[in-house]
C-alpha positions as CSV (number, residue, x, y, z in Angstrom):
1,X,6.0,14.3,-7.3
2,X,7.2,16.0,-10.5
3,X,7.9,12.5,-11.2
4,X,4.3,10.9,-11.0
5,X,3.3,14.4,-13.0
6,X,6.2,13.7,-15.8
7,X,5.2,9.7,-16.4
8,X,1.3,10.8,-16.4
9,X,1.9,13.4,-19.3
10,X,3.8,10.9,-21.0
11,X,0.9,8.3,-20.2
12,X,-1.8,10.5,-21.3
13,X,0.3,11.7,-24.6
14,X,1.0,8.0,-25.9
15,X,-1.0,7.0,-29.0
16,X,-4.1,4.9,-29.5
17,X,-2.7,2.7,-31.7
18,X,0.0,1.3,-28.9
19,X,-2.0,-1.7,-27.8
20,X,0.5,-3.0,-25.4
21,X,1.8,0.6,-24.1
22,X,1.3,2.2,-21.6
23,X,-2.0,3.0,-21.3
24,X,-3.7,3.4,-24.0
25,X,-7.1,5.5,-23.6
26,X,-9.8,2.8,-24.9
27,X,-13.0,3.8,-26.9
28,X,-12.9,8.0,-27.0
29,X,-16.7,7.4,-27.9
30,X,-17.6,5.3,-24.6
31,X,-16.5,8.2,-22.6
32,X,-14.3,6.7,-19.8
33,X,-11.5,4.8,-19.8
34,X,-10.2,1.2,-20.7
35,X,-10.1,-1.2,-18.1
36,X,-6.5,-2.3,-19.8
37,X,-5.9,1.7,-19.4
38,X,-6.9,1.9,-16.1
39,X,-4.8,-1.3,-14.9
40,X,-1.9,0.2,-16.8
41,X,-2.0,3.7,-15.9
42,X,-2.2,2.5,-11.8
43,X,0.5,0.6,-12.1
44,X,2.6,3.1,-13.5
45,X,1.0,5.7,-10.6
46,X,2.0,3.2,-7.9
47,X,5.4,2.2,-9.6
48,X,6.3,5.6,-8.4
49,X,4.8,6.2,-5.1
50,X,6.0,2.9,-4.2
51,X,9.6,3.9,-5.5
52,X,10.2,7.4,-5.1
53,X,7.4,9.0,-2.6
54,X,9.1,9.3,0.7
55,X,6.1,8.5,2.5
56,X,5.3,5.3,1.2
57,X,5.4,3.7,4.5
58,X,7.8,0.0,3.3
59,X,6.1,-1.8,6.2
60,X,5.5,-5.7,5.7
61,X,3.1,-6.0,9.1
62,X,0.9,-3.0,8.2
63,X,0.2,-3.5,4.6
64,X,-0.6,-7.3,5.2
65,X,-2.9,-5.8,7.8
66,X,-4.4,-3.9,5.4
67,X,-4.6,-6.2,2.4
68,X,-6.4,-8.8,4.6
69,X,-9.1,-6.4,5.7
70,X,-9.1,-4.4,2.4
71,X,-10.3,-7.9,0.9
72,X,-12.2,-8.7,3.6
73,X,-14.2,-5.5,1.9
74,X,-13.6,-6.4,-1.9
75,X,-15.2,-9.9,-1.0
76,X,-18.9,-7.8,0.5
77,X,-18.8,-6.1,-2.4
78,X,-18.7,-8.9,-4.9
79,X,-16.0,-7.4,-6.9
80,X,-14.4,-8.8,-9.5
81,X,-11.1,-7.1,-10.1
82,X,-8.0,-6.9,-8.1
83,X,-7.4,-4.5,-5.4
84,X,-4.1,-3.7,-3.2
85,X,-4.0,-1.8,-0.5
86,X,-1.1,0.7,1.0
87,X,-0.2,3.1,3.6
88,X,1.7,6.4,3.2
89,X,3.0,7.8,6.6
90,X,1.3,11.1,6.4
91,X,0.1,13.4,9.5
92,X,-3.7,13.9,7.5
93,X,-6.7,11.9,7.8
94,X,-7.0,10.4,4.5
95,X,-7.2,8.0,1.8
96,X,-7.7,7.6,-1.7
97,X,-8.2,5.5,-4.4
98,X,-6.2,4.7,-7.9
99,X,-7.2,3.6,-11.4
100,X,-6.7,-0.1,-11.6
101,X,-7.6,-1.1,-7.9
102,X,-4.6,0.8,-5.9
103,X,-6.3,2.2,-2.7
104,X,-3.7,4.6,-0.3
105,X,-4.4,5.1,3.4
106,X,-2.5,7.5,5.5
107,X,-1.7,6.4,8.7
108,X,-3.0,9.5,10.6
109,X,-6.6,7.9,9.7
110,X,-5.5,4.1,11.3
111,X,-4.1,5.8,14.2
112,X,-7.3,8.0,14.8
113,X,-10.1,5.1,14.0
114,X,-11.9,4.7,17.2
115,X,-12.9,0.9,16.3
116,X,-11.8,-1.4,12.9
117,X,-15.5,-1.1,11.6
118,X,-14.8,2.9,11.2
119,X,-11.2,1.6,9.4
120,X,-13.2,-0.8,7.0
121,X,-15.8,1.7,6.2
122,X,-13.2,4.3,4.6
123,X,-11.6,1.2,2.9
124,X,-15.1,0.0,1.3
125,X,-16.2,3.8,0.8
126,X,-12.7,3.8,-1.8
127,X,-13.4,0.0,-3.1
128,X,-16.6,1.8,-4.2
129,X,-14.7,4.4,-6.1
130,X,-12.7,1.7,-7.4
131,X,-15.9,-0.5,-8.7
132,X,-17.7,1.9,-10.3
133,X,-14.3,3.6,-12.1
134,X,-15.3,7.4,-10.6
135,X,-11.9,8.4,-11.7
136,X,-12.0,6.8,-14.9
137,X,-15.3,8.3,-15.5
138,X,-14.0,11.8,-14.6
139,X,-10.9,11.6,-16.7
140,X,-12.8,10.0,-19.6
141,X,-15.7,12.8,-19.6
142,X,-12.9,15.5,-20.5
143,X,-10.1,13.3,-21.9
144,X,-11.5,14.1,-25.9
145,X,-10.9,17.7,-25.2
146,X,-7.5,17.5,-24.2
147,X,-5.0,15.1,-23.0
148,X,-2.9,17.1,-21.1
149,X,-6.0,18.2,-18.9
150,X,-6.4,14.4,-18.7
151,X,-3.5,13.9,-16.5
152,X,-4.1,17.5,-14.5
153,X,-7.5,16.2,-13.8
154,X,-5.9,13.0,-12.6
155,X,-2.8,14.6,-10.5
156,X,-5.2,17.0,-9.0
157,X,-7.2,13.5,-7.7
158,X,-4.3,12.4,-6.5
159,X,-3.7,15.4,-4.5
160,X,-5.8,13.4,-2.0
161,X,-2.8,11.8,-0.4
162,X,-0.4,15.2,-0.7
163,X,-0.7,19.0,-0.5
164,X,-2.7,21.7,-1.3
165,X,0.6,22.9,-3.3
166,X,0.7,19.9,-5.3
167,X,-3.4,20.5,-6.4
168,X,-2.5,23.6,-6.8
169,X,0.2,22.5,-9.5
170,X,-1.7,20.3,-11.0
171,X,-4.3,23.0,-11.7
172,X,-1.7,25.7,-12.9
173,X,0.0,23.2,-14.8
174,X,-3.5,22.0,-16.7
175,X,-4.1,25.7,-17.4
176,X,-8.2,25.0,-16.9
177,X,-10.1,28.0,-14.8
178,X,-12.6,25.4,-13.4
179,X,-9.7,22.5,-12.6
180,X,-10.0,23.2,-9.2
181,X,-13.6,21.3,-8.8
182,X,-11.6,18.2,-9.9
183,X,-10.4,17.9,-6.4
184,X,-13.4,16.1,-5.3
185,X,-15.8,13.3,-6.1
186,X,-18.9,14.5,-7.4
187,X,-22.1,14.0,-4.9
188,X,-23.8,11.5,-7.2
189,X,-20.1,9.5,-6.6
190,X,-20.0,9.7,-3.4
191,X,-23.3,8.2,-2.7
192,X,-22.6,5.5,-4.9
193,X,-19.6,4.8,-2.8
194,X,-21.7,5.0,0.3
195,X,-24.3,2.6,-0.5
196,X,-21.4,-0.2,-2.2
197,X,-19.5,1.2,1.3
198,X,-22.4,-0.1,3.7
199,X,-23.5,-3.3,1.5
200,X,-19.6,-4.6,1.6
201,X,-19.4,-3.7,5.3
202,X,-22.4,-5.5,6.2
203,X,-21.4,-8.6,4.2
204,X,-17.9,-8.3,5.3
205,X,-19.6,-8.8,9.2
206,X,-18.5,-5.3,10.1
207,X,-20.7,-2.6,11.9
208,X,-22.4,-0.8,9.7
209,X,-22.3,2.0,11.8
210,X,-18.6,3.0,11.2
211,X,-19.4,4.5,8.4
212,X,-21.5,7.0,9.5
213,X,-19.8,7.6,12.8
214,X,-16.8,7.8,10.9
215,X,-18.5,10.9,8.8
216,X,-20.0,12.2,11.5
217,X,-16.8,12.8,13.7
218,X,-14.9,14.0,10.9
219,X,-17.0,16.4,10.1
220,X,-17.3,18.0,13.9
221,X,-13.7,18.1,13.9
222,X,-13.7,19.8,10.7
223,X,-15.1,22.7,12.4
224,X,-11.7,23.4,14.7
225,X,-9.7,24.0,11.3
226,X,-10.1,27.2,10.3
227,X,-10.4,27.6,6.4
228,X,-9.5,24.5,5.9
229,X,-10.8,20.9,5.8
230,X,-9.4,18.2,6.6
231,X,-7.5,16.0,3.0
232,X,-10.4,13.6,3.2
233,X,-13.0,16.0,3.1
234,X,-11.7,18.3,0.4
235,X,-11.6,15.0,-1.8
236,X,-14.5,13.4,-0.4
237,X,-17.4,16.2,-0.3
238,X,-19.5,15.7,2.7
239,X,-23.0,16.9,3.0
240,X,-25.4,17.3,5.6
241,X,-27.7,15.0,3.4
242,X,-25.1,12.3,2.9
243,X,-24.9,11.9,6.2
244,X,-28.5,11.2,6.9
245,X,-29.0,9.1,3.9
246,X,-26.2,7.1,5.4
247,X,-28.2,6.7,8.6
248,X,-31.1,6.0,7.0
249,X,-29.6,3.1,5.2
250,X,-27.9,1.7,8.2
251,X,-31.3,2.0,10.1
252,X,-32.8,-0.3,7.6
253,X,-30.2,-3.0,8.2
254,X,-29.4,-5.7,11.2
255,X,-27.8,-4.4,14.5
256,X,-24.0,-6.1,14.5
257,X,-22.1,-4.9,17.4
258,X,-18.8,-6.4,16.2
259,X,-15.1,-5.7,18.8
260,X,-12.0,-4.7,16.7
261,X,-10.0,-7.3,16.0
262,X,-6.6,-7.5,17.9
263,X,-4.7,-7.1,15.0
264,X,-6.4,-4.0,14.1
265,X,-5.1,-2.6,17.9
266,X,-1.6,-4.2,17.1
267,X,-1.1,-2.2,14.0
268,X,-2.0,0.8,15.5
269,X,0.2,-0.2,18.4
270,X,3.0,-0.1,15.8
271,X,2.5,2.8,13.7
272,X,2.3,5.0,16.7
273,X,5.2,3.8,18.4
274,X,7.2,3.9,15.1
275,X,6.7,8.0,14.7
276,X,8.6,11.4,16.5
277,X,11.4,11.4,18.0
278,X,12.3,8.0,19.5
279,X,13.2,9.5,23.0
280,X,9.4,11.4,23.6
281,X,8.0,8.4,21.8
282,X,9.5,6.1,24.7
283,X,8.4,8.5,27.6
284,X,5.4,8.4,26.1
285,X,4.6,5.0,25.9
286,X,6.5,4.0,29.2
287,X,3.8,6.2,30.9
288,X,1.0,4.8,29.1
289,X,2.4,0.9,29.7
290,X,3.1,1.6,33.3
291,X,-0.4,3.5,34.6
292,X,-2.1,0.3,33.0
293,X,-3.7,-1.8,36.0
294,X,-3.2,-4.6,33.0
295,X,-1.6,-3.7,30.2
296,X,-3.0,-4.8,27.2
297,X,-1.0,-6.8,24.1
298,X,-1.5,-3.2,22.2
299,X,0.1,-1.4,25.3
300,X,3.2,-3.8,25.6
301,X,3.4,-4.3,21.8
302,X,4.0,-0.3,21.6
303,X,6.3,-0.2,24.2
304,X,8.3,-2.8,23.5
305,X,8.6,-1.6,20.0
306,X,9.3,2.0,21.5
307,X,12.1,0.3,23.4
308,X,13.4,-0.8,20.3
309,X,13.8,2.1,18.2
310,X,15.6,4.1,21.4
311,X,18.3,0.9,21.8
312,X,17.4,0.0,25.1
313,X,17.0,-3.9,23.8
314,X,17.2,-5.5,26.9
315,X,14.4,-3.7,28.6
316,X,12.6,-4.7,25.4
317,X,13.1,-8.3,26.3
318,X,11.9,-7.9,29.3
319,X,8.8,-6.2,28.7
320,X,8.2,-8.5,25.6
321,X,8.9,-11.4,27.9
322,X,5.3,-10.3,29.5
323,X,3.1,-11.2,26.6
324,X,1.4,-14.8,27.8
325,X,1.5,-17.9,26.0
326,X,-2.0,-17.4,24.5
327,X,-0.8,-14.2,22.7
328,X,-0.1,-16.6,19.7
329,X,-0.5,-13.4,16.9
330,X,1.7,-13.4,14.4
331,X,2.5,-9.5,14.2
332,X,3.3,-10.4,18.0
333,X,6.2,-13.2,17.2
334,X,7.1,-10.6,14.1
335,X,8.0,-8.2,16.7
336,X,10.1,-10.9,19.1
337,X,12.0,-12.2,15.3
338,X,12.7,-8.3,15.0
339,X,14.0,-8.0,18.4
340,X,16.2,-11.3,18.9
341,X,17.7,-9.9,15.2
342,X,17.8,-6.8,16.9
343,X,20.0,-8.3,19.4
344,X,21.9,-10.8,17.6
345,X,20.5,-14.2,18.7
346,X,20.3,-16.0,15.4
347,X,19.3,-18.8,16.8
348,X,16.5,-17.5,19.0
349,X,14.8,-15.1,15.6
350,X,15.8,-18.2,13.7
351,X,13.6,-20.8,16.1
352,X,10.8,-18.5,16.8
353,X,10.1,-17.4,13.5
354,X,10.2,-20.7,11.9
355,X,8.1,-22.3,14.4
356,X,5.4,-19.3,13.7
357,X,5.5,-19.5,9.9
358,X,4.3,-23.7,10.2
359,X,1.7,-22.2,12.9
360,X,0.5,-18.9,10.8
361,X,1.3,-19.5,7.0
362,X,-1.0,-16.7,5.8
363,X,1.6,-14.2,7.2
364,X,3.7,-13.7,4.8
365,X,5.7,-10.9,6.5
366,X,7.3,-14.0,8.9
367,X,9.2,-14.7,5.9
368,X,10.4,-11.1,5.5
369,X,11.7,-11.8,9.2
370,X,13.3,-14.4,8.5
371,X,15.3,-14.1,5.9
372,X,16.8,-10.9,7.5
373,X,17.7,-12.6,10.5
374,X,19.5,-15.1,8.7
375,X,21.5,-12.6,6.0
376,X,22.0,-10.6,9.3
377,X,23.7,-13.6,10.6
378,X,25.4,-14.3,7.4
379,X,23.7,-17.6,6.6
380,X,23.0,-17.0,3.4
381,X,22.6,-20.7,1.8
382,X,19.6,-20.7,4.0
383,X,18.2,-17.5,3.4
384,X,18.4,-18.8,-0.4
385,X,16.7,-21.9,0.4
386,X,13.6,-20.3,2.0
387,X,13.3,-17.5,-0.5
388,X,13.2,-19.7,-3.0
389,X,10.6,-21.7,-1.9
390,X,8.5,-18.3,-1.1
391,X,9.2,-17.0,-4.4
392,X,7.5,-20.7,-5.7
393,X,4.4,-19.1,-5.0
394,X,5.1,-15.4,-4.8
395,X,7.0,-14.7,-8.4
396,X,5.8,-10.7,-8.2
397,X,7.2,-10.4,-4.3
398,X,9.7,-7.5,-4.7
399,X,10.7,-7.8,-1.3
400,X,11.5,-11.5,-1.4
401,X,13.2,-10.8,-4.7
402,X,15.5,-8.2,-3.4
403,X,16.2,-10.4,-0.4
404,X,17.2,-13.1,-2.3
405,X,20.3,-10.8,-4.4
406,X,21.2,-10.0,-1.4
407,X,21.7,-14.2,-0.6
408,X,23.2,-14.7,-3.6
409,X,25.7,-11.7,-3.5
410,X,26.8,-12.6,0.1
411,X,26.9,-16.4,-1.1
412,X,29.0,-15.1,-4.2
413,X,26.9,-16.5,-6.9
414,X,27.4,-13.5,-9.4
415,X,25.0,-15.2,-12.0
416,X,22.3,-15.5,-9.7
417,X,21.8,-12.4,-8.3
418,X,22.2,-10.6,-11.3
419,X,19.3,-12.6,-12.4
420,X,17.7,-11.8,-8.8
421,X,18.3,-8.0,-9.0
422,X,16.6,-8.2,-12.6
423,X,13.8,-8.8,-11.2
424,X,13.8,-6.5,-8.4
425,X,14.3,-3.6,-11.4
426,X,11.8,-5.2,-13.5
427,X,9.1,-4.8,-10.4
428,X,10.2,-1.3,-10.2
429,X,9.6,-0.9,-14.2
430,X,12.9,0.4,-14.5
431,X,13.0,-2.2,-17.8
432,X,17.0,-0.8,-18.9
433,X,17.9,-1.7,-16.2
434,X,16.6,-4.9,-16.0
435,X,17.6,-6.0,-19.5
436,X,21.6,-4.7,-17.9
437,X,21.5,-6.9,-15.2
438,X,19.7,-10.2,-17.0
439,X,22.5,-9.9,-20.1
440,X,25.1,-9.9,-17.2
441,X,23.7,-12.7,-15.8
442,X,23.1,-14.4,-19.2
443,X,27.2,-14.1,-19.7
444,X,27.7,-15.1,-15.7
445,X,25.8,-18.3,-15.7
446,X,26.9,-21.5,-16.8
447,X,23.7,-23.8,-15.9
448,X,21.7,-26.3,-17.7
449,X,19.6,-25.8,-20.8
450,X,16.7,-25.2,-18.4
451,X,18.1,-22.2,-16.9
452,X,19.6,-20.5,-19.9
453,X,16.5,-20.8,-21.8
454,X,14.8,-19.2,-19.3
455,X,17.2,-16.2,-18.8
456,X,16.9,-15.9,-22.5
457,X,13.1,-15.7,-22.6
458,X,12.9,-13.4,-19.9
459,X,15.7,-11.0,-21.2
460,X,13.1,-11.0,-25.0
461,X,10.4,-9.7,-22.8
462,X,12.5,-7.7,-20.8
463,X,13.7,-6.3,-24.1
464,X,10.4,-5.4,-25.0
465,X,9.2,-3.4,-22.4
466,X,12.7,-1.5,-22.5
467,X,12.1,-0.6,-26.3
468,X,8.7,-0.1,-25.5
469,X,9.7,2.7,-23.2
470,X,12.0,4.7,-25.3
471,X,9.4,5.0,-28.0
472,X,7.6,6.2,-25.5
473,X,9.8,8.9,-24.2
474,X,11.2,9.7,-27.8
475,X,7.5,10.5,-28.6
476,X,6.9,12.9,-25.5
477,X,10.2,14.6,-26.3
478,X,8.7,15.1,-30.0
């Protein structure tokens, strides 16, 4: 994390007068920041969390699970601006929310959610931070005062999905006696996050409920730590009032008694199965699968995918064997492509995840399957061939880009996956790098006008963002 701390001073140190760098701090006399600052400066935050935070969980199934039901959310609450949704693998109950429409969940607080209404009612609590710029207003109350404190104030926010040592950093390093109350939302905040919370539930055809269940439970559990909350309530005051405003509000609105969606029980399913040691995971699992009078598609999803991760793949076959022909779920075929790659069937990954991407197109992780089955199998003329048509549509898709370098390396097209690999640097903003591998394919390829013209266009803005970040970092070292 002295990374995310590093690119926030220089962030927060940049000039005004950079329009297009990174981020500039908008109108001083407005108070807050930009939205162009705000976009920027998440980006940058996620750039690095996604790149360099070992518990960024790298998951396909889980954050498409996420982003579906995260904009589920965003849709009830009549936002405007984008949103993307993550998960961290972190042993806390917690989430938090980013400048510029990032939102983090750890996966401690899916695992624990006793129904998906409770899940969707953290997620729209953060989409209210998000819509109402809380961080943006705290940074920009005390940003005229000093910069530096700026990006304490920030880091010590972001402490939500780390440590107490990292806050405690943050504070030190801002050198502010009172930094420690930027841990947590203010109350005014948080009740405006409650009420967008419960409006984008209820229009999202959730139970209103979850929310204050949610609140409630956490908060008697709170009481068997001693001295300590739990993350989400050290960044997310709760009161005694909030609480019963909360029920008052959900009092007022339409009974829903809404079941959680399978999906929602397959993702937990997989998260839990995917943690500990693989052994007591199994045992664990096994026990729970075989007491079941009728195990449910959560039940044998988990064990299967125990199975799995201990080698035992053909007990996994069997056991997956038992899911019916109506368990036509996506994430369920996703875990059959991952097993017949698993065991080397081409063919049978190849067949069953093709057949489910014509049947379930809005899941885009089928692709991710797929193409690793067939680099796995060293067909990598096909792999190309379905990338590119994925990337058709999907031109910021880091994972397919990366995929695809991978074709073209195995395939021994030199050009094009140094022109692939660009790209997978450019996503990661690490621009010199970028610029290296586009000028190497700029000298590799000998294509048409078409294609030369475009590596030359994209190596100029490429280019620019390179130069753009050595000013940068020559001005912080000034």
């Amino acid at each position: 994390m002295k990374r995310t701390l590093a690119l926030l001073l220089s962030a927060c140190l940049a000039t005004a007068g950079m329009a297009d760098g990174l981020p500039e701090l908008g109108d001083s006399s407005a108070g807050d920041l930009s939205p162009q600052a705000e976009q920027r400066l998440g980006e940058q935050i996620m750039r690095d969390i996604r790149w360099h935070d070992r518990s960024y969980l790298d998951d396909p199934e889980t954050e498409a699970y996420l982003n579906a039901l995260g904009e589920r959310i965003v849709q009830g609450s009549g936002s405007k601006g984008s949103f993307h949704f993550f998960a961290l693998r972190e042993p806390t109950i917690n989430a938090f929310a980013l400048p510029g429409g990032f939102i983090g969940v750890h996966t401690l607080l899916i695992e624990t959610a006793q129904t998906e209404s409770e899940l969707a009612s953290v997620l729209g609590h953060e989409v209210g931070h998000v819509q109402q710029h809380h961080i943006a207003r705290m940074i920009g109350k005390r940003s005229q005062s000093s910069l530096i404190m700026l990006a304490s104030v920030l880091v010590a926010v972001l402490a939500a999905k780390s440590s107490d040592q990292l806050a405690q950093a943050a504070v030190a390093g801002g050198a502010a006696a009172g930094m420690q109350t930027q841990l947590a939302y203010s109350r005014d905040f948080e009740r405006e996050a409650d009420r967008i919370g419960l409006q984008s539930l209820e229009a999202a055809g959730f139970d209103v409920r979850g929310m204050p269940h949610f609140f409630e439970r956490l908060q008697r559990e709170s009481r068997l730590y001693e001295n300590n909350a739990p993350a989400y309530l050290r960044t997310h005051p709760l009161t005694t009032d909030r609480i019963a405003d909360m029920e008052n509000r959900v009092a007022s609105m339409r009974f829903r008694q809404v079941p959680s969606s399978e999906d929602f029980l397959l993702i937990q399913a997989r998260l839990v199965s995917s943690e500990g040691v693989a052994r007591d995971t199994l045992a664990r699992e096994k026990d729970l699968f075989t007491r079941a009078k009728t195990p449910t598609p959560g039940q044998r999803y988990a064990y299967v995918n125990a199975l799995m991760r201990a080698g035992e793949l053909d007990e996994a076959q069997r056991i997956y064997d038992g899911f019916s022909a109506s368990d036509d779920n996506p994430l369920i075929t996703a875990l059959g492509g991952e097993l017949a790659t698993a065991r080397k069937q081409w063919d049978v990954a190849d067949s069953l995840l093709s057949a489910a991407m014509k049947r379930h197109p809005e899941a885009e992780y089928l692709v991710y399957r797929l193409a690793d089955a067939r680099l796995q199998a060293g067909r990598a003329k096909s792999a190309i061939d379905l990338l590119d048509t994925a990337l058709k549509e999907r031109r910021q898709d880091v994972q397919l880009w990366s995929r695809l370098a991978q074709a073209y390396q195995m395939s021994g097209r030199t050009g094009e996956y140094h022109r692939a690999q660009g790209e997978v640097y450019a996503k990661q903003g690490l621009w010199a790098a970028a610029v290296e591998q586009l000028e190497l394919a700029q000298r590799s390829t000998h294509g048409d006008f078409y294609t030369q013209s475009s590596i030359d266009a994209r190596l100029r803005e490429l280019r620019a963002r390179a130069d753009e970040e050595r000013e940068l970092a020559r001005r912080d070292g000034g």
